[in-house]
N, C-alpha and C positions, 0 to 999 in steps of 0.2 A: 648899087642894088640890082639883084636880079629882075628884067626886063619879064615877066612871063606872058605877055601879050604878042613878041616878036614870036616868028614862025620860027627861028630860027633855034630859039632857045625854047620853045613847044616839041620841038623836033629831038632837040637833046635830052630834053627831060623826057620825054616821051621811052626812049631808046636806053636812057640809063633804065627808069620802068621795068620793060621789056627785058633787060637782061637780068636784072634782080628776078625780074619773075620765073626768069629760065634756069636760074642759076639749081633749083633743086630738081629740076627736069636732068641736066646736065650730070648734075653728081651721083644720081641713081644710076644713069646708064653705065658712069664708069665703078661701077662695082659695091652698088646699095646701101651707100651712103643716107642716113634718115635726114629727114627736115631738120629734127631737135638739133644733130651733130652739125649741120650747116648753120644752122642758128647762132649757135653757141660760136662758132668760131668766125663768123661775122663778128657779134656782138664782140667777140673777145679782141678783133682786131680793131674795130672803131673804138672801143675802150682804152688801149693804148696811143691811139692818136689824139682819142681826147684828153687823154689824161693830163699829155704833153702841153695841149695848147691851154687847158687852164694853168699848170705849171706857171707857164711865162706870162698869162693875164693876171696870176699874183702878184708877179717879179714886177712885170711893167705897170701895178698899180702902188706896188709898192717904191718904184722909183721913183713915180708922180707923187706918193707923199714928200717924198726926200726933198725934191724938187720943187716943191709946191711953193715956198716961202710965204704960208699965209693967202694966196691966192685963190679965192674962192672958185674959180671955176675949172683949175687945176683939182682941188681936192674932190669936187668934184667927179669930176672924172675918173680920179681914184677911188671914189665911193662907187660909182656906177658897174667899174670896172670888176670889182668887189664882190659887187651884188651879181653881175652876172658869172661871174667865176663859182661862185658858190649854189646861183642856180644850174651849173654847169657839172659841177660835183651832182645834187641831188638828183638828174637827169640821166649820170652815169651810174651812182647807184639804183635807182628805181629800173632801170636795162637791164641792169647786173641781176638784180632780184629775179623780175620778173621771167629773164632766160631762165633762171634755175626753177622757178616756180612749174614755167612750164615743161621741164625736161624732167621734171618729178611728175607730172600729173600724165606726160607721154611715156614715161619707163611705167608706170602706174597699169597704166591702160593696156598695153603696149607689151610690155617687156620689153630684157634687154637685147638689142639686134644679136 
């Protein structure tokens, strides 16, 4: 489990922080890039890696049924696994929404760059 009390991973979070927050400072200079457009292709990039990792937290709960033979704390774990894959789906959709929501409310306000 992440330690967030050590200085050391204070420092790291701290720093990843920092560079998120610069990241739209960064992409204006090199040629006026909007907030929305960096949004969206964030979102669209951690959307793809999450996508993946529930993929395989279906597979691997669905192995642990295979494998379960009855064993309640194996299924278990395949229910749990289950339950957070699908809270993992609803988290990906409600990002998904919500960038489009807001890149509708900033072309809205805004117009198009």
């Amino acid at each position: 489990m992440f330690n967030y009390k050590s200085a050391r991973n204070q420092k790291l979070l701290a720093l990843c922080l920092l560079a998120i927050l610069a990241l739209p400072v960064i992409a204006h200079a090199q040629g006026g890039v909007d907030f929305a457009g960096i949004l969206g292709r964030i979102i669209n990039i951690l959307s793809i890696i999450a996508a993946g990792v529930i993929v395989i937290m279906f597979i691997f709960a669905g192995f642990m049924y295979l494998t379960a033979r009855g064993e309640p704390g194996k299924i278990q774990i395949a229910n749990k696994t289950i339950l957070w894959a699908t809270i993992g789906v609803g988290v990906l959709v409600l990002a998904s929404v919500t960038n489009r929501i807001y890149n509708l409310v900033y072309y809205l306000i805004y117009g198009n760059p």
